[in-house]
N, CA, C and O atoms as CSV, one atom per row, in Angstrom:
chain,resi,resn,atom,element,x,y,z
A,1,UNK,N,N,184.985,111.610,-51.092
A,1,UNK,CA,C,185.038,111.183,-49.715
A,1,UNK,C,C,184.779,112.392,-48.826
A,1,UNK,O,O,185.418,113.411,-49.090
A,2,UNK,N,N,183.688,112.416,-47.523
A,2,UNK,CA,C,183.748,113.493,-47.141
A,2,UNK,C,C,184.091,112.913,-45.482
A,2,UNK,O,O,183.552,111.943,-44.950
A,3,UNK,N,N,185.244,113.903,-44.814
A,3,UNK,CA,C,185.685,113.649,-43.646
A,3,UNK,C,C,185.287,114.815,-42.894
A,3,UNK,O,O,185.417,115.930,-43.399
A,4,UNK,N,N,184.866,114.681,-41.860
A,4,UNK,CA,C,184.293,115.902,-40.681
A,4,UNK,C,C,186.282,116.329,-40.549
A,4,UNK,O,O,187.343,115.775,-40.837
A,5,UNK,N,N,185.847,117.553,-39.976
A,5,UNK,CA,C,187.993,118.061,-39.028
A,5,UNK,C,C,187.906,117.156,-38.041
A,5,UNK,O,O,189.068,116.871,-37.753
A,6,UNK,N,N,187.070,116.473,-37.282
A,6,UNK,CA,C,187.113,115.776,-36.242
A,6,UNK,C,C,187.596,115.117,-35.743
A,6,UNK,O,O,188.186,115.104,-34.663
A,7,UNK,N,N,187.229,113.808,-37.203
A,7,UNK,CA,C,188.113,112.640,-38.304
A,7,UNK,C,C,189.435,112.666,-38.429
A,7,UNK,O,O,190.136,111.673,-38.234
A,8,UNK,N,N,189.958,114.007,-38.825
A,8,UNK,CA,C,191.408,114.668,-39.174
A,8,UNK,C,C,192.602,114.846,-38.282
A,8,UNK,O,O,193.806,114.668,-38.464
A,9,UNK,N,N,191.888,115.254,-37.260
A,9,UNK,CA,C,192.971,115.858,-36.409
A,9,UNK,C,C,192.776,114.930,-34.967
A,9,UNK,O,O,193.051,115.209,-33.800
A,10,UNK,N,N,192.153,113.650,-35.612
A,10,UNK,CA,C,192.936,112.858,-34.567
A,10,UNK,C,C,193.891,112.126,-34.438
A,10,UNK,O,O,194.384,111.688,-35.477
A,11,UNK,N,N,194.509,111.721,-33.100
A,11,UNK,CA,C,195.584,111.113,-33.198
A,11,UNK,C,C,195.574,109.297,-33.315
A,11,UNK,O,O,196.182,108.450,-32.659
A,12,UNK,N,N,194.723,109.196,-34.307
A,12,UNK,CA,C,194.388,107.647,-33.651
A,12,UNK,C,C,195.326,107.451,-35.451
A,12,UNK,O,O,194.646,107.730,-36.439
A,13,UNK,N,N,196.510,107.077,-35.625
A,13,UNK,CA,C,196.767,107.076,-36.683
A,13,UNK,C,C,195.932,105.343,-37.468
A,13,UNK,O,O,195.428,105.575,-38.567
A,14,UNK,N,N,195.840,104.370,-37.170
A,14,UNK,CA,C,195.186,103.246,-38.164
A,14,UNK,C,C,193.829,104.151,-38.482
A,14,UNK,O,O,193.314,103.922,-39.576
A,15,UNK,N,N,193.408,104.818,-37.928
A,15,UNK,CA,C,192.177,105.507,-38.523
A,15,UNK,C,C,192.727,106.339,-40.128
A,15,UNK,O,O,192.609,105.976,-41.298
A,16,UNK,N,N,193.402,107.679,-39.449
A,16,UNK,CA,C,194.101,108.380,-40.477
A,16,UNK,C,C,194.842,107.866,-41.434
A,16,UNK,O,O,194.327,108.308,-42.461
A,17,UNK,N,N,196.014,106.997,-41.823
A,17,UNK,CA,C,195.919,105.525,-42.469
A,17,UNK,C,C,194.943,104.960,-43.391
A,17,UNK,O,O,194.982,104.961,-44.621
A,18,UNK,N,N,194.075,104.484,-42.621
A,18,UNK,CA,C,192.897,104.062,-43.581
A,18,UNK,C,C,191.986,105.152,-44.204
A,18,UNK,O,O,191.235,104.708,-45.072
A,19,UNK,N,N,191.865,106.762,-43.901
A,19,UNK,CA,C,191.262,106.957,-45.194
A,19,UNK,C,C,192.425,107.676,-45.950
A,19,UNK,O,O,192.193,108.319,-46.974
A,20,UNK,N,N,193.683,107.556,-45.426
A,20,UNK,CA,C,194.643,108.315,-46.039
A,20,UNK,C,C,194.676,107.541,-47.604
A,20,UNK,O,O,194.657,107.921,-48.775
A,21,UNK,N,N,194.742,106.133,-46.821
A,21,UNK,CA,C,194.639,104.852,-47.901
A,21,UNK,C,C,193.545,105.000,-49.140
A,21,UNK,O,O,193.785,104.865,-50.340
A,22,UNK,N,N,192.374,105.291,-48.563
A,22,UNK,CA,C,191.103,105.008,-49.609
A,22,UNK,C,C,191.375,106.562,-50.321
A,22,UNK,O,O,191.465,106.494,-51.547
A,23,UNK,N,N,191.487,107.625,-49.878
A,23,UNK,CA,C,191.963,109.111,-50.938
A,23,UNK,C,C,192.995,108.605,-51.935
A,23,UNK,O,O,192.726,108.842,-53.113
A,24,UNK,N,N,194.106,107.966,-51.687
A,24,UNK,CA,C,195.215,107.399,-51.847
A,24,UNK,C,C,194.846,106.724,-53.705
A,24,UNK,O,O,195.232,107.047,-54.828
A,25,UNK,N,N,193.603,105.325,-52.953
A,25,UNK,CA,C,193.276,104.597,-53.844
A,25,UNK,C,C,192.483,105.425,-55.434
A,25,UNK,O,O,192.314,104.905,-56.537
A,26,UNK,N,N,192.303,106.164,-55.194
A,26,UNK,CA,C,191.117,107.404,-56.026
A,26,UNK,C,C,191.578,107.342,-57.273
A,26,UNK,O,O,191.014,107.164,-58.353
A,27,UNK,N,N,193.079,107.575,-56.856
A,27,UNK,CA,C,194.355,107.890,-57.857
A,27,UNK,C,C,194.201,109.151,-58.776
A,27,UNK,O,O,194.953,109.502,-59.685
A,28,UNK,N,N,192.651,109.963,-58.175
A,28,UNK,CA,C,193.050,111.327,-58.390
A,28,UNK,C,C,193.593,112.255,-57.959
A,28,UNK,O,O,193.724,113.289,-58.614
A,29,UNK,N,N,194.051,112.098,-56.714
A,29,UNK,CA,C,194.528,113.189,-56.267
A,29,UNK,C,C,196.303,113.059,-56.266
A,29,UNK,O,O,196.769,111.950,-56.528
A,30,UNK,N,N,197.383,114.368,-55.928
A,30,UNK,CA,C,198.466,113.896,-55.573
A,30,UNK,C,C,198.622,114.267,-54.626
A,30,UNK,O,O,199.757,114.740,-54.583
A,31,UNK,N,N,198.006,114.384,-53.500
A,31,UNK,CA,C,198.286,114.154,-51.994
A,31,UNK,C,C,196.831,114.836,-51.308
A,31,UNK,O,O,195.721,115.069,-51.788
A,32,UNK,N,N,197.506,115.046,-49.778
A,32,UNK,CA,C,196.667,115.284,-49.222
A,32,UNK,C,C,197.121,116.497,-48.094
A,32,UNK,O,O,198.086,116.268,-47.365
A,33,UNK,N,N,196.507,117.573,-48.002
A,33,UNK,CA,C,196.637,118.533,-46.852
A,33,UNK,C,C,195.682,118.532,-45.455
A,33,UNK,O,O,194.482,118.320,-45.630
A,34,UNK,N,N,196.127,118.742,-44.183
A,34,UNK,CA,C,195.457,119.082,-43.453
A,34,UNK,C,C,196.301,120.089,-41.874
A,34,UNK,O,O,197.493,120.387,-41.802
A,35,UNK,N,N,195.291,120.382,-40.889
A,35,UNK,CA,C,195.973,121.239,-40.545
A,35,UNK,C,C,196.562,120.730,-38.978
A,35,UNK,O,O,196.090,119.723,-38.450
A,36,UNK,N,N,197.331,121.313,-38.507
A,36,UNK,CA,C,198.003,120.297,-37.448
A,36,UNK,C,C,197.606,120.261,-36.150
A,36,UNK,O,O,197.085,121.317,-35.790
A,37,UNK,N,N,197.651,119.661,-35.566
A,37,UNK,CA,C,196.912,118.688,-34.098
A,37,UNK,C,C,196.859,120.131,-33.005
A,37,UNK,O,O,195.950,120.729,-32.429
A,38,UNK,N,N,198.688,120.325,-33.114
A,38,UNK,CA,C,198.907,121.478,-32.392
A,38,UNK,C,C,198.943,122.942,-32.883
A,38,UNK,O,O,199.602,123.764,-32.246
A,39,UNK,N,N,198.279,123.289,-33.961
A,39,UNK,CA,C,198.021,124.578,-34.196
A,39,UNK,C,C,197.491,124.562,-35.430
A,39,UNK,O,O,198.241,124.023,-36.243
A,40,UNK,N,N,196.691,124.870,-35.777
A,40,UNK,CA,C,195.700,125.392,-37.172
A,40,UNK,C,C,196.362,125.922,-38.158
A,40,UNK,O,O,196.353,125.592,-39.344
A,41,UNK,N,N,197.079,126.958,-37.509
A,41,UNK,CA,C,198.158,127.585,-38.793
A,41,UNK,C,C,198.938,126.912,-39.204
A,41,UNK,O,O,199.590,127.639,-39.953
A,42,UNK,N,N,199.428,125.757,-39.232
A,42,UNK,CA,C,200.250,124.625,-39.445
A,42,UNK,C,C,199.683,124.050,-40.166
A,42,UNK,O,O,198.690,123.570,-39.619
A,43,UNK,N,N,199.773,123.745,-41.412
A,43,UNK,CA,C,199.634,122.549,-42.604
A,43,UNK,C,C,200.232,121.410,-42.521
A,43,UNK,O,O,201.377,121.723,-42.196
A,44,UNK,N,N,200.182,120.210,-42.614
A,44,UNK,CA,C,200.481,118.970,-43.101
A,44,UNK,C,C,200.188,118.564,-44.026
A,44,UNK,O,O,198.994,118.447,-44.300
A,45,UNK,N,N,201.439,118.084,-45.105
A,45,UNK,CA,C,200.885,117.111,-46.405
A,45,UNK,C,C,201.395,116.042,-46.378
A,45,UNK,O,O,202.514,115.980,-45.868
A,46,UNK,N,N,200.858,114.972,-46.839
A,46,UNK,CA,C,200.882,114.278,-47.199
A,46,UNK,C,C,200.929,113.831,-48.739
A,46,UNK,O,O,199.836,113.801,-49.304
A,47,UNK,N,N,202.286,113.411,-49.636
A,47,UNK,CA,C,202.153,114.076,-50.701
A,47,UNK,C,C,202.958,112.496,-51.446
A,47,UNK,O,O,203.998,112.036,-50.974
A,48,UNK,N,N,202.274,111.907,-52.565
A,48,UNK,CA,C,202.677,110.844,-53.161
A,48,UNK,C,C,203.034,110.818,-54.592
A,48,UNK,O,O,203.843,109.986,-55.003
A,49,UNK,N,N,202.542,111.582,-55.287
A,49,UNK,CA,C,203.264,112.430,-56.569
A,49,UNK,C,C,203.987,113.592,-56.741
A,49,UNK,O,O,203.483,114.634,-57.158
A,50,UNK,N,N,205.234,113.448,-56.415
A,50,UNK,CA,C,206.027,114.650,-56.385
A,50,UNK,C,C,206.968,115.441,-57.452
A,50,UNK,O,O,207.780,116.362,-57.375
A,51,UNK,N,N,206.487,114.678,-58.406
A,51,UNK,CA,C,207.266,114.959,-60.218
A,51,UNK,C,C,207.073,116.133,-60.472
A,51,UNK,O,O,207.955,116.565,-61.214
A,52,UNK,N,N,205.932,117.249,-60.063
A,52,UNK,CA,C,205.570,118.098,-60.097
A,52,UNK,C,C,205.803,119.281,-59.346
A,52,UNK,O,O,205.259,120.343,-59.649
A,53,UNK,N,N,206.867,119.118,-58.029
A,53,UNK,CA,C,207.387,119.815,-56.973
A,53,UNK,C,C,208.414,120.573,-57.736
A,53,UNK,O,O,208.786,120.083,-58.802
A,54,UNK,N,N,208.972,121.807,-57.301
A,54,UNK,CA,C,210.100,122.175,-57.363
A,54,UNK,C,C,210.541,123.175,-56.468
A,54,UNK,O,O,209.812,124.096,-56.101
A,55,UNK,N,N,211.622,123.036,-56.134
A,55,UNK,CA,C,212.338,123.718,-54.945
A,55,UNK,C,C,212.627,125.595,-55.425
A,55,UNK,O,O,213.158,126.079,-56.424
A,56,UNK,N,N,211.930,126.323,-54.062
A,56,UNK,CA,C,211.749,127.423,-54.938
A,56,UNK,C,C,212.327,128.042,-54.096
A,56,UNK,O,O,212.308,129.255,-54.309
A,57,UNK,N,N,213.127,127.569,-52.732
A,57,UNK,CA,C,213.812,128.385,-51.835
A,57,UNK,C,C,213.923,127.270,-50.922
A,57,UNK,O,O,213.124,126.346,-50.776
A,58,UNK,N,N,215.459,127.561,-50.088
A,58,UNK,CA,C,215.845,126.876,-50.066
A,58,UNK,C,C,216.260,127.677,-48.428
A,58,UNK,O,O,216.670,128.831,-48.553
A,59,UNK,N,N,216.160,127.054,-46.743
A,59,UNK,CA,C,216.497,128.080,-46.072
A,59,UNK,C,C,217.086,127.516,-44.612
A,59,UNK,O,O,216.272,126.907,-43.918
A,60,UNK,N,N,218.281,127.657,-44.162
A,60,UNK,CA,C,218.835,127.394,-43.298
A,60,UNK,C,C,218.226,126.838,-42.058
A,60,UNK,O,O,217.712,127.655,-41.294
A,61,UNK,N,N,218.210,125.933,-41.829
A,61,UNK,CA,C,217.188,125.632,-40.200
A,61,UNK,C,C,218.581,125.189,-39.040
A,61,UNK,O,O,219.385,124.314,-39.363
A,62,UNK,N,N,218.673,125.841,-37.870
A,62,UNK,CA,C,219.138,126.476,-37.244
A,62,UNK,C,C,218.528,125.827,-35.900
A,62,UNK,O,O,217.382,125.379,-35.868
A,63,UNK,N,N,219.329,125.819,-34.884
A,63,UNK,CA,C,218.524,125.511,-33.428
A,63,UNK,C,C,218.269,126.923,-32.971
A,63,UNK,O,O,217.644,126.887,-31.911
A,64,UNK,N,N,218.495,128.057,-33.337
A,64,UNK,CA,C,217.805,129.224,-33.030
A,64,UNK,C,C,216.838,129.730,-33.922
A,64,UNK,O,O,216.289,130.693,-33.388
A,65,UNK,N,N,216.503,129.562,-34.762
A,65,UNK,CA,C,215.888,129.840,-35.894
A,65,UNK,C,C,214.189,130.564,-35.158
A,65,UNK,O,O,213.859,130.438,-33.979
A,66,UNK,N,N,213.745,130.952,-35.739
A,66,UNK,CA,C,212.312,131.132,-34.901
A,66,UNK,C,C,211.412,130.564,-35.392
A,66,UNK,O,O,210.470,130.450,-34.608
A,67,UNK,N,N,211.262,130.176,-36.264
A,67,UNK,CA,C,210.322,128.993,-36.888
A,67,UNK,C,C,210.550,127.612,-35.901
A,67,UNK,O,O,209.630,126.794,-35.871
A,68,UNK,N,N,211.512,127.416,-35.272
A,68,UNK,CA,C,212.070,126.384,-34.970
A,68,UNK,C,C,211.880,126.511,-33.707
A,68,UNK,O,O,211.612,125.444,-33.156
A,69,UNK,N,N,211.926,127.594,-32.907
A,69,UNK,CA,C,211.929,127.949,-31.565
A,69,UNK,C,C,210.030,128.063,-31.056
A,69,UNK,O,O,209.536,127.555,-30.050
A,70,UNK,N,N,209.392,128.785,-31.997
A,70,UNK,CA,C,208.089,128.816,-31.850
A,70,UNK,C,C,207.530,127.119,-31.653
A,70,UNK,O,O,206.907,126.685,-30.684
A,71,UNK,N,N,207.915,126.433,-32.744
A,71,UNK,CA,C,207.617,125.233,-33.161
A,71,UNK,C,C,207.707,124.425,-31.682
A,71,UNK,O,O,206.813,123.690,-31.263
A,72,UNK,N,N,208.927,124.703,-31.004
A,72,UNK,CA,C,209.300,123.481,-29.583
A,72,UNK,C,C,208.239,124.136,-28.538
A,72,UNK,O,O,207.724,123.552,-27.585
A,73,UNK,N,N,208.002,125.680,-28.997
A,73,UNK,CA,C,207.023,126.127,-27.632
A,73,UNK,C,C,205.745,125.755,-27.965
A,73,UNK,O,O,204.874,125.675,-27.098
A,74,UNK,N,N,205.480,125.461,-29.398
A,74,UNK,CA,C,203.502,124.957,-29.281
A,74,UNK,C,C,203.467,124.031,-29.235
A,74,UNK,O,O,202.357,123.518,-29.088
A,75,UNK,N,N,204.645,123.190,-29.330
A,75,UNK,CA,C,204.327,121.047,-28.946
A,75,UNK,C,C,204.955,121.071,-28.150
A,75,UNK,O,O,205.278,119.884,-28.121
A,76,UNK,N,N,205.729,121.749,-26.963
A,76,UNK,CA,C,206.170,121.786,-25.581
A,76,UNK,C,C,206.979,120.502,-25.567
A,76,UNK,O,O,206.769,119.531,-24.840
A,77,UNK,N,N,208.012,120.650,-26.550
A,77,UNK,CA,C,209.254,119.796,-26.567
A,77,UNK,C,C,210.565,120.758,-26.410
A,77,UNK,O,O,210.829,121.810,-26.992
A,78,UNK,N,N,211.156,120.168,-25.607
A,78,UNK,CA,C,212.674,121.064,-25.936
A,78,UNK,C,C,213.326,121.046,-26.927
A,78,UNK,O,O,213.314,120.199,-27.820
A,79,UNK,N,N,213.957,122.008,-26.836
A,79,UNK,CA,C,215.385,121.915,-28.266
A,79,UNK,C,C,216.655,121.204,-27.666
A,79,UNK,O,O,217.438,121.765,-26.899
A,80,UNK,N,N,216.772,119.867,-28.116
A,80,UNK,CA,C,218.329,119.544,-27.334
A,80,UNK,C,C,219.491,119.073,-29.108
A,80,UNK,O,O,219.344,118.333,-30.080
A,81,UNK,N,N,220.325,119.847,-28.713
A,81,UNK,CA,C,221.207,119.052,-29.205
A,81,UNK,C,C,221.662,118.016,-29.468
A,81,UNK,O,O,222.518,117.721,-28.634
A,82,UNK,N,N,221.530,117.233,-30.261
A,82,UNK,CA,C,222.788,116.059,-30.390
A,82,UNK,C,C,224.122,115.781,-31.093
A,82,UNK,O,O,224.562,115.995,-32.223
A,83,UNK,N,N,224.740,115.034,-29.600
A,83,UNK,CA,C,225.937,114.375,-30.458
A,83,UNK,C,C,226.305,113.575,-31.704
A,83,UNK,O,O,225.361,112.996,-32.242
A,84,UNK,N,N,226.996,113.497,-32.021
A,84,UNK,CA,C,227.135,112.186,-33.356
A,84,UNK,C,C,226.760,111.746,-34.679
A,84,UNK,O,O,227.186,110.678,-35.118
C-alpha cells in the first residue's frame, strides 16, 4: 500500500481508519507508525500484535515532568488537574 505524508497526517479520521483497516487486513504487519499532526519528532503507533512487546523501563509521569510540560506547549492545551 503506498500512502503520500499528506494522507497521514490528516485529521479526517474515517479516512485514517480505512487504510488503517486495509494495512490491518494484510495481516502482515504488527502495527503501524507515523509521525504526529503536531510535531514530526513525535511518533504514533498504532499497534495490534503486542505478544512481542516488553517493558524495558518503566518512568514516572508527573504534571511537571518535561516531557509532559513540552507536550501541553506544542498542542497548546493546559495542564489542569483533576479531582476524583
Amino acid at each position: 500500500m503506498k500512502l503520500r505524508p499528506s494522507e497521514i497526517v490528516l485529521r479526517d479520521y474515517m479516512r485514517t481508519r480505512a487504510w488503517a483497516r486495509r494495512i490491518y487486513e494484510q495481516r502482515k504487519w504488527s502495527g503501524i507508525g507515523w509521525w504526529s499532526y503536531y510535531d514530526s519528532r513525535w511518533t504514533s503507533f498504532g499497534l495490534w500484535d503486542i505478544s512481542k512487546l516488553a517493558v524495558s523501563d518503566v518512568e514516572i509521569l508527573t504534571l511537571d515532568h518535561p516531557a509532559l510540560l513540552e507536550a501541553s506547549r506544542m498542542i497548546v492545551r493546559p495542564i489542569r488537574e483533576t479531582k476524583g
